[in-house]
TITORMI-414618 format. One line per 2 residues: number of its first residue (from 1); for each residue y, z, x of N, C-alpha, C. Coordinates in steps of 0.001 Angstrom, whole numbers. Example, Ala and Ser with C-alpha at 12.3 -4.5 7.8 and 13.67 -1.06 7.14 Angstrom:
! TITORMI-414618
1> -5690,7800,13190,-4500,7800,12300,-3300,7800,13200; -2250,7080,12850,-1060,7140,13670,30,7870,12900;
//
This chain:
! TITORMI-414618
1> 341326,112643,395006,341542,111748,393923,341085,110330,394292; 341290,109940,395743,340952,108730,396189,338901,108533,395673;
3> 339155,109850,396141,337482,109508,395909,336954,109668,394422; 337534,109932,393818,337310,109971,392314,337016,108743,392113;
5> 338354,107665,392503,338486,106519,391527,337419,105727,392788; 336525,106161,394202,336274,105503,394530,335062,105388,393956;
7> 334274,106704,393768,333246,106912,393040,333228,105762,391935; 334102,106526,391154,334134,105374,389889,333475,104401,389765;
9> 334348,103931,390970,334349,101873,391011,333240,102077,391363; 332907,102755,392464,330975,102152,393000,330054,102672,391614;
11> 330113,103441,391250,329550,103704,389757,329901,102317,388924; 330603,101961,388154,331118,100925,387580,330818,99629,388342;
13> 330249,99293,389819,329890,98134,390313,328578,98222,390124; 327952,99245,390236,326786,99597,389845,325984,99353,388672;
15> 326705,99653,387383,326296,99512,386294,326840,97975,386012; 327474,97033,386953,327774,95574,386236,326549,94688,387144;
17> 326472,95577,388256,325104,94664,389263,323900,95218,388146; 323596,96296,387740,322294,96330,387356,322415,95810,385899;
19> 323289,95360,384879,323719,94566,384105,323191,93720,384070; 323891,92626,385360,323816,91363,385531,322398,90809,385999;
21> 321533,92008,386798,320111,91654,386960,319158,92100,385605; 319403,92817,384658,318946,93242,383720,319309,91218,382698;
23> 320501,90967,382611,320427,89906,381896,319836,88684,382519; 319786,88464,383685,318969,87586,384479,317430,87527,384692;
25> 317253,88882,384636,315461,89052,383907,315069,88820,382580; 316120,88507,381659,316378,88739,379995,316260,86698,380581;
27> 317537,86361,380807,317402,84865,380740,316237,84387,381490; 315936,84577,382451,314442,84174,383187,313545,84531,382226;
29> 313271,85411,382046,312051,85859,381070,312265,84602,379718; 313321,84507,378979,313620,83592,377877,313320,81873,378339;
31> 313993,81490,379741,313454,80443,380332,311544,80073,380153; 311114,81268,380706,309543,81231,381024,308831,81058,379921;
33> 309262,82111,378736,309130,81749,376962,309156,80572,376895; 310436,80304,377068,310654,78199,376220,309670,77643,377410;
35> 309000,77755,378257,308564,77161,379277,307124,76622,378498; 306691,78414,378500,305482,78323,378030,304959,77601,376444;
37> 306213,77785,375549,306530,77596,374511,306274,75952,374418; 306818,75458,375189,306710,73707,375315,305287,73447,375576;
39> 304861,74005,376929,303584,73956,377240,302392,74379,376000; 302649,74910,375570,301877,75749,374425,302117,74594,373037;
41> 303121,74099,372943,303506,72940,371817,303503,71366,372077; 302445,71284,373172,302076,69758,373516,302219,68900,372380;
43> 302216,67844,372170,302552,66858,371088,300879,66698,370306; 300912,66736,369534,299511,66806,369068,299300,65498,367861;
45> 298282,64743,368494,298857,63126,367690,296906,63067,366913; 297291,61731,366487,296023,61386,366137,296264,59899,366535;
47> 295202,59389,366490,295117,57959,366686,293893,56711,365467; 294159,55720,365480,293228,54843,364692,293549,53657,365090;
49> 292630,52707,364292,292974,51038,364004,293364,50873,362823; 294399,50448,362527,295038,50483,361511,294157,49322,360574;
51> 293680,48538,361831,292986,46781,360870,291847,47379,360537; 291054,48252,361054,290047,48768,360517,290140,49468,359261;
53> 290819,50557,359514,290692,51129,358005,291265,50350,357120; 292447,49429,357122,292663,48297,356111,291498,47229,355567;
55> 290621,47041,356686,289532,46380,356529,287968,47013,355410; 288702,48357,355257,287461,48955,354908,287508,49093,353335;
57> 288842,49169,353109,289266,49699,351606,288613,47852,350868; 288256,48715,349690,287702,47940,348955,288635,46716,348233;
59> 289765,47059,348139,290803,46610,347812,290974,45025,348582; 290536,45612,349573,291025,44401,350891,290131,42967,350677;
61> 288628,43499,350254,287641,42387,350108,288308,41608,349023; 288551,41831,347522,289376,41310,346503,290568,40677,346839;
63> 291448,40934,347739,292769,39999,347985,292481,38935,349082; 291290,39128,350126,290501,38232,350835,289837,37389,349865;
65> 289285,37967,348970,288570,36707,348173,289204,35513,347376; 290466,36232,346779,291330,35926,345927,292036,34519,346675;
67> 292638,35453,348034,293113,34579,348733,292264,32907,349146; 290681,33341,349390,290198,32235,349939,290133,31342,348546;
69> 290189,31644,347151,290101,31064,346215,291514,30251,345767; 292132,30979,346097,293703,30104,346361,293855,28940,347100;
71> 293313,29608,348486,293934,27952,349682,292689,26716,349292; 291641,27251,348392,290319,26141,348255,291144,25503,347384;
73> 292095,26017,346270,292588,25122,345335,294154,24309,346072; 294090,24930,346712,295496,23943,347501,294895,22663,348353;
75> 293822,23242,349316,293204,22108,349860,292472,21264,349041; 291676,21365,347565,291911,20648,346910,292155,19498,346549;
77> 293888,19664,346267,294952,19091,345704,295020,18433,346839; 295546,18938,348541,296205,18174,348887,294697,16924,349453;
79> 293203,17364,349628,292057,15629,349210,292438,15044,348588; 293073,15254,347542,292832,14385,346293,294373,13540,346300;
81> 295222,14320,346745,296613,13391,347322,296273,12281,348763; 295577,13235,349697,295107,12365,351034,294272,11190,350197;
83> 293026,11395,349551,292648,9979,349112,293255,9142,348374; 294703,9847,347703,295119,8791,346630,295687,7774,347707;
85> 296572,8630,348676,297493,7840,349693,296340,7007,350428; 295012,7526,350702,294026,6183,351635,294130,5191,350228;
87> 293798,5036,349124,293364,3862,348895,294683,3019,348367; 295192,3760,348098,296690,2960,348038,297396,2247,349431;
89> 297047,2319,350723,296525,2048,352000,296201,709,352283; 294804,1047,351722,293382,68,351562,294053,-948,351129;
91> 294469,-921,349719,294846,-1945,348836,296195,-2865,349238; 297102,-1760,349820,298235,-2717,350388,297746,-3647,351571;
93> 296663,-3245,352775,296545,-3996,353516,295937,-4767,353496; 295021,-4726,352484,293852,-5691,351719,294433,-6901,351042;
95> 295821,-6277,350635,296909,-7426,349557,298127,-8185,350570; 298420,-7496,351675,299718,-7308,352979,299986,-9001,353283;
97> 298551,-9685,353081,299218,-11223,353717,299329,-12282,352072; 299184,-11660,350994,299250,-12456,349903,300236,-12014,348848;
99> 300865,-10932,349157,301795,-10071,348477,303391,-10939,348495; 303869,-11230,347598,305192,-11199,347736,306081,-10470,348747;
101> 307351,-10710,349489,307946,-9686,349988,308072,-8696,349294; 308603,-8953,348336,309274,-7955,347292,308169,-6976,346812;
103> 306951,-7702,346375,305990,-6478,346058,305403,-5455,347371; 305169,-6429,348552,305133,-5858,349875,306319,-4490,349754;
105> 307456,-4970,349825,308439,-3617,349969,308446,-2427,349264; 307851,-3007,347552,307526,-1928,346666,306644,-1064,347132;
107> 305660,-1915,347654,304494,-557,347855,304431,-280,349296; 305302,-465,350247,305088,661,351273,306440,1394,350835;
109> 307047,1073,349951,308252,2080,349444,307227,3367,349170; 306206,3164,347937,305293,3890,347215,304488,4642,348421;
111> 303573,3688,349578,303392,4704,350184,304377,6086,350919; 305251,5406,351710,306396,6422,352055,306494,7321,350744;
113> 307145,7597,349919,307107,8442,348921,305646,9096,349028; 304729,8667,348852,303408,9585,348734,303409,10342,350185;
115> 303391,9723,351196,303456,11226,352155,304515,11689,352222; 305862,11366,352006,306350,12420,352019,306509,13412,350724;
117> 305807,13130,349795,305631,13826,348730,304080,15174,349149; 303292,14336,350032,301991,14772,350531,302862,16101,351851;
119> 303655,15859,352638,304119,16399,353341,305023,17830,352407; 305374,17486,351831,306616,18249,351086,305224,19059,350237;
121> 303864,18691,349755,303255,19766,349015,303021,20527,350562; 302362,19965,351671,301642,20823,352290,302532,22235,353020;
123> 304111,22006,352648,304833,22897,353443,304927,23655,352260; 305081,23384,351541,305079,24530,349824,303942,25056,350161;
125> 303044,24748,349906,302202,25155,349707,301801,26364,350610; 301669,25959,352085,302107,27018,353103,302538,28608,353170;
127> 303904,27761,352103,304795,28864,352089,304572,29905,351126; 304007,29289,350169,303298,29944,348697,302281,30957,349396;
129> 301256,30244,349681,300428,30878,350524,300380,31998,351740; 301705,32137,351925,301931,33264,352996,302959,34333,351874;
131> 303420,33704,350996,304114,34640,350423,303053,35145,349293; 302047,34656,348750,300956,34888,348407,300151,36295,348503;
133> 300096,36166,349765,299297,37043,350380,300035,38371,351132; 301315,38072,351440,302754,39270,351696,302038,39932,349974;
135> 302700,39680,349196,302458,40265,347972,301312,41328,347678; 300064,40151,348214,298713,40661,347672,298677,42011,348598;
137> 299017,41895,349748,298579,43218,350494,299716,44058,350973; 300867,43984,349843,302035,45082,350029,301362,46590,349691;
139> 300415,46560,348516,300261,47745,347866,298991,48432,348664; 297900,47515,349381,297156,48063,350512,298053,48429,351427;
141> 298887,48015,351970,299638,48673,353115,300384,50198,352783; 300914,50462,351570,301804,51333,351276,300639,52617,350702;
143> 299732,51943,350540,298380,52741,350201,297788,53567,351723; 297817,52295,352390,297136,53111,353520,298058,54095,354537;
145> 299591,53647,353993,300029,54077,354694,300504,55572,354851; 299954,55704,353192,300488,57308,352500,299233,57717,352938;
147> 297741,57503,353005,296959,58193,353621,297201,58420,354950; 297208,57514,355937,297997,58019,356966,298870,59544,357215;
149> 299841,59074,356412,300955,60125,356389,300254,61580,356136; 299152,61431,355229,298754,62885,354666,297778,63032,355516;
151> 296977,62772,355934,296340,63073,357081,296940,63607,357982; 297711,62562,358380,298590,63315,359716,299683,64690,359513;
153> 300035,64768,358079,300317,66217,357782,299331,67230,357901; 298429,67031,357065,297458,67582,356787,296792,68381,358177;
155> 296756,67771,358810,296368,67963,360268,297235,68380,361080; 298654,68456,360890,299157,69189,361787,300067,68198,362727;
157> 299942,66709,362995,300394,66087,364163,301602,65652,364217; 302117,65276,365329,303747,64859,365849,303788,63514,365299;
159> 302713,62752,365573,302391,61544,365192,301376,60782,365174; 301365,59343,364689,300083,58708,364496,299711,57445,365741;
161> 299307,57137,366294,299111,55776,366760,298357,54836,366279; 298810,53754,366395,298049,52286,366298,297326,51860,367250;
163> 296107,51664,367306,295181,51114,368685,295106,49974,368957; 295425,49327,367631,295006,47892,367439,295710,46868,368445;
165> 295576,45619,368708,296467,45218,369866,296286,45607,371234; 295206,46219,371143,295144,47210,373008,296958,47612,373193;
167> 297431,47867,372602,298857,48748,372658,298528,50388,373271; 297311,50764,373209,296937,51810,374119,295608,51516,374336;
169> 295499,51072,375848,294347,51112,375885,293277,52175,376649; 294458,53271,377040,293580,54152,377387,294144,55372,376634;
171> 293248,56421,375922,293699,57523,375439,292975,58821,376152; 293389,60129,376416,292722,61206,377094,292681,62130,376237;
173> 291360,61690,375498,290962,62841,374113,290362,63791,375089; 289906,64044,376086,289624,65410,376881,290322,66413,376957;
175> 291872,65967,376818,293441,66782,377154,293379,67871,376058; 292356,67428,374628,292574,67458,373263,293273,67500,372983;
177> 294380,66716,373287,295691,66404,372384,295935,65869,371733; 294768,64466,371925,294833,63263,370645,293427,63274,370536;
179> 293504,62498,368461,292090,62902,368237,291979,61355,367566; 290747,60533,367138,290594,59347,366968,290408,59631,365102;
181> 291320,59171,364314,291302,59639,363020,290443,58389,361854; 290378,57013,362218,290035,56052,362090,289011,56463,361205;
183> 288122,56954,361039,286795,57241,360342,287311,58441,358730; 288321,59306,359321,288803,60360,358312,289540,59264,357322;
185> 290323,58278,357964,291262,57893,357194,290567,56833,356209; 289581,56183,356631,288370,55346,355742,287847,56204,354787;
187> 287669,57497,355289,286895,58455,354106,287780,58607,352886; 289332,59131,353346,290286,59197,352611,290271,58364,351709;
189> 290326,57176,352105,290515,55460,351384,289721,55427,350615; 288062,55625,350655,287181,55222,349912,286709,56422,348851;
191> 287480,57444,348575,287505,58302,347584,287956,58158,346322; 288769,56929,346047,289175,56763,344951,288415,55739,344329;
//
């Protein structure tokens, strides 16, 4: 009887050792899968210049133009304030030793007011001008940016990069892992 139950057990140690190496070839083997699996699912990107293909859309020349037609009319305004303030200048120092005090005080009161009236356009103006142009090229950006996006679906990738900035300045398209999309995404752009 001893040997019954000894049998047994070595039977029954038997079948939990060849178990336990049966699931250890099961988890190793599953390890080597996800191994290869990663290896096999490298990150697969694309890359561009973002200023380039923004540069290319037709769109871009029109809010560049627009724009330079804007700051010509600000600079303008603020000649035509700079010369008012020179000859108003001219005239006080031309008048400075025959002037009354009192008219003396009036008009460098008047000048003060003109630059800082001259000062106070050129920071508006500035500000106009940058918010100007935020505006003008919200809808190029959100434009280019959905081509982007569909491309980079379209294609398959983890993600996109920006080149611009030397923010990468070296890429290893040999690896073929990353591909230079810059030219697709101009094509994209200039289809409509």
């Amino acid at each position: 009887m001893n040997r019954t139950i000894v049998t047994a057990a070595l039977l029954a140690l038997t079948t939990m050792v060849s178990a336990q190496e049966v699931a250890d070839a099961t988890n190793a083997s599953a390890a080597s899968s996800a191994v290869e699996t990663t290896v096999a699912t490298k990150a697969h990107f694309g890359f561009l210049s973002y200023d380039e293909a923004l540069k290319s859309m037709p769109e871009y020349t029109i809010v560049e133009q627009t724009m330079e037609e804007l700051k010509a009319k600000y600079n303008e305004e603020m000649a035509r304030a700079e010369q008012e303030f020179t000859k108003k200048y001219s005239e006080y120092i031309d008048g400075q030793r025959t002037f009354p005090e009192n008219i003396m005080l009036k008009r460098q009161k008047e000048l003060q007011q003109l630059m800082d009236q001259s000062l106070a356009f050129k920071n508006e103006a500035k500000e106009t001008l940058a918010k100007a142009q935020k505006e003008a090229m919200e809808p190029l950006y959100k434009r280019l940016n959905s081509v982007i996006k569909a491309v980079g679906t379209s294609r398959g990738y983890s993600y996109i990069l920006n080149t611009d900035g030397n923010t990468y300045p070296f890429i290893n398209t040999a690896a073929g892992e990353g591909e230079d999309i810059t030219e697709i995404v101009k094509t994209e752009l200039n289809k409509f």
